[in-house]
VEXTORBA-621844 format. One record per residue (C-alpha): x, y, z; residue in three letters. Coordinates in nm, 2 decimals. Example, Ala and Ser with C-alpha at 12.3 -4.5 7.8 and 13.67 -1.06 7.14 Angstrom:
// residues 2
[rec [1.23; -0.45; 0.78]; 'Ala']
[rec [1.37; -0.11; 0.71]; 'Ser']
END
This chain:
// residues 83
[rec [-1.15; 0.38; -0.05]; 'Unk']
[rec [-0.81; 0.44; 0.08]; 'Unk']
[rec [-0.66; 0.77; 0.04]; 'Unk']
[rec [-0.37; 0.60; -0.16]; 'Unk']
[rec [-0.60; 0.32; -0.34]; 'Unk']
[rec [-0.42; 0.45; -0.65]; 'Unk']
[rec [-0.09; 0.41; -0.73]; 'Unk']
[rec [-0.02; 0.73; -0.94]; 'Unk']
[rec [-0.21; 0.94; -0.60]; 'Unk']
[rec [0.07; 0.80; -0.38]; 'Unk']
[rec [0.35; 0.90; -0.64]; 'Unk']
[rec [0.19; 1.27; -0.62]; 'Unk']
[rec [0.16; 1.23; -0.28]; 'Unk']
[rec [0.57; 1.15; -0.22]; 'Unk']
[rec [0.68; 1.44; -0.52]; 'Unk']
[rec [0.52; 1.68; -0.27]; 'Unk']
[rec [0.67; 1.55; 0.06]; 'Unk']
[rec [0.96; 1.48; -0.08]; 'Unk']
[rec [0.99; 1.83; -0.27]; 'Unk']
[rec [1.03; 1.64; -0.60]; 'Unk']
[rec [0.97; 1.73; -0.97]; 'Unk']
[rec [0.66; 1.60; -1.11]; 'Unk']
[rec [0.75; 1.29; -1.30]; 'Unk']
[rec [1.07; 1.25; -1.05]; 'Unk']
[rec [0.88; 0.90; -0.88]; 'Unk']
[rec [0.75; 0.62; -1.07]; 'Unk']
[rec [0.62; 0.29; -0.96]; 'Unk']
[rec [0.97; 0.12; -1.00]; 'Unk']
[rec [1.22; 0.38; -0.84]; 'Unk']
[rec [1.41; 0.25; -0.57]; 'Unk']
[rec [1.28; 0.47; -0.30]; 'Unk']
[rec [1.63; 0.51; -0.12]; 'Unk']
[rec [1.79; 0.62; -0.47]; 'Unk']
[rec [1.54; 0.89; -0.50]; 'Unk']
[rec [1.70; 1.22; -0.51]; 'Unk']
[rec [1.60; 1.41; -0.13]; 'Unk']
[rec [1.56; 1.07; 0.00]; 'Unk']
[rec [1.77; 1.02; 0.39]; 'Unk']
[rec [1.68; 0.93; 0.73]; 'Unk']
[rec [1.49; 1.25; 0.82]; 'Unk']
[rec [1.26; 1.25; 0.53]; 'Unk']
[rec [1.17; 0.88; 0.54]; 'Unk']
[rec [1.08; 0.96; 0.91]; 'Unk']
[rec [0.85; 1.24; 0.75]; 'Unk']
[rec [0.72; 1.01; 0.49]; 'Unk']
[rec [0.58; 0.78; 0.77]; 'Unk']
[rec [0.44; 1.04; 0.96]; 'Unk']
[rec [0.27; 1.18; 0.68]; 'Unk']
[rec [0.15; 0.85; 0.58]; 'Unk']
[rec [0.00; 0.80; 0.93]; 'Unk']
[rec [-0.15; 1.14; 0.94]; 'Unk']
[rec [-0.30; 1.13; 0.60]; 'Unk']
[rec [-0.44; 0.72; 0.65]; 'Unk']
[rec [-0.39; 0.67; 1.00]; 'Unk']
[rec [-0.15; 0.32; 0.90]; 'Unk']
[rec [0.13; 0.35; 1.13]; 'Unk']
[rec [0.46; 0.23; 0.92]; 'Unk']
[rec [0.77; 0.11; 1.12]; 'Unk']
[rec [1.12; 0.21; 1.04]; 'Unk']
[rec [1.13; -0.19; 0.96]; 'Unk']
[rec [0.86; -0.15; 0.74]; 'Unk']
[rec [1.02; 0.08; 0.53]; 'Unk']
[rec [1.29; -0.10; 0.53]; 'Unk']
[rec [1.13; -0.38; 0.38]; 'Unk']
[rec [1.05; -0.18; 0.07]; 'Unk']
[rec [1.23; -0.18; -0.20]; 'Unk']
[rec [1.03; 0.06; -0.47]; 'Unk']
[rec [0.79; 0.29; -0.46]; 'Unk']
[rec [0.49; 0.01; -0.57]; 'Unk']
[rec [0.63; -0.19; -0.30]; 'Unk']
[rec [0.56; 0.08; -0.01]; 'Unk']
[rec [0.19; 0.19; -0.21]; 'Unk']
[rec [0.09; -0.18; -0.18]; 'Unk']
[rec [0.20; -0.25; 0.15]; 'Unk']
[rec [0.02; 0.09; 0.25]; 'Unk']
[rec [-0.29; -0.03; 0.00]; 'Unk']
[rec [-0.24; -0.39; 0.18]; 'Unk']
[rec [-0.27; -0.25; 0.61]; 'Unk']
[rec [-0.58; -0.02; 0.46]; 'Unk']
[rec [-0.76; -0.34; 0.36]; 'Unk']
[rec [-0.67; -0.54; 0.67]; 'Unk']
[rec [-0.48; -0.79; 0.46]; 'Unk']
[rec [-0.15; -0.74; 0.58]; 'Unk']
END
């Protein structure tokens, strides 16, 4: 089971790293609208995404990710070998 197999462990997980509030994250915020987001802390969130599942993000696939569910199942998607 993937570190992140649950949605609301990945929210926890980005209020921590992202030094926000719990209850700041839910599954449809726009991750670039959330409140510390920028370029140096995305580049922390896919390091810390690495280090915690080993899945090793690209700035692209960030990118490609509008909400926070979209980036938990893309993570949930590379730990099952489906994407």
């Amino acid at each position: 089971m993937s570190k992140f197999a649950l949605l609301t462990d990945f929210i926890d997980f980005l209020e921590s790293e992202l030094l926000l509030s719990k209850g700041e994250v839910h599954a449809t915020a726009e991750i670039r609208s959330l409140r510390t987001w920028g370029s140096l802390n995305a580049l922390i969130v896919i390091s810390r995404i690495n280090d915690e599942t080993s899945i090793l993000l690209t700035a692209g696939d960030l990118a490609a990710c509008k909400t926070v569910a979209d980036l938990h199942q893309l993570i949930v998607s590379r730990s099952n070998g489906t994407y």
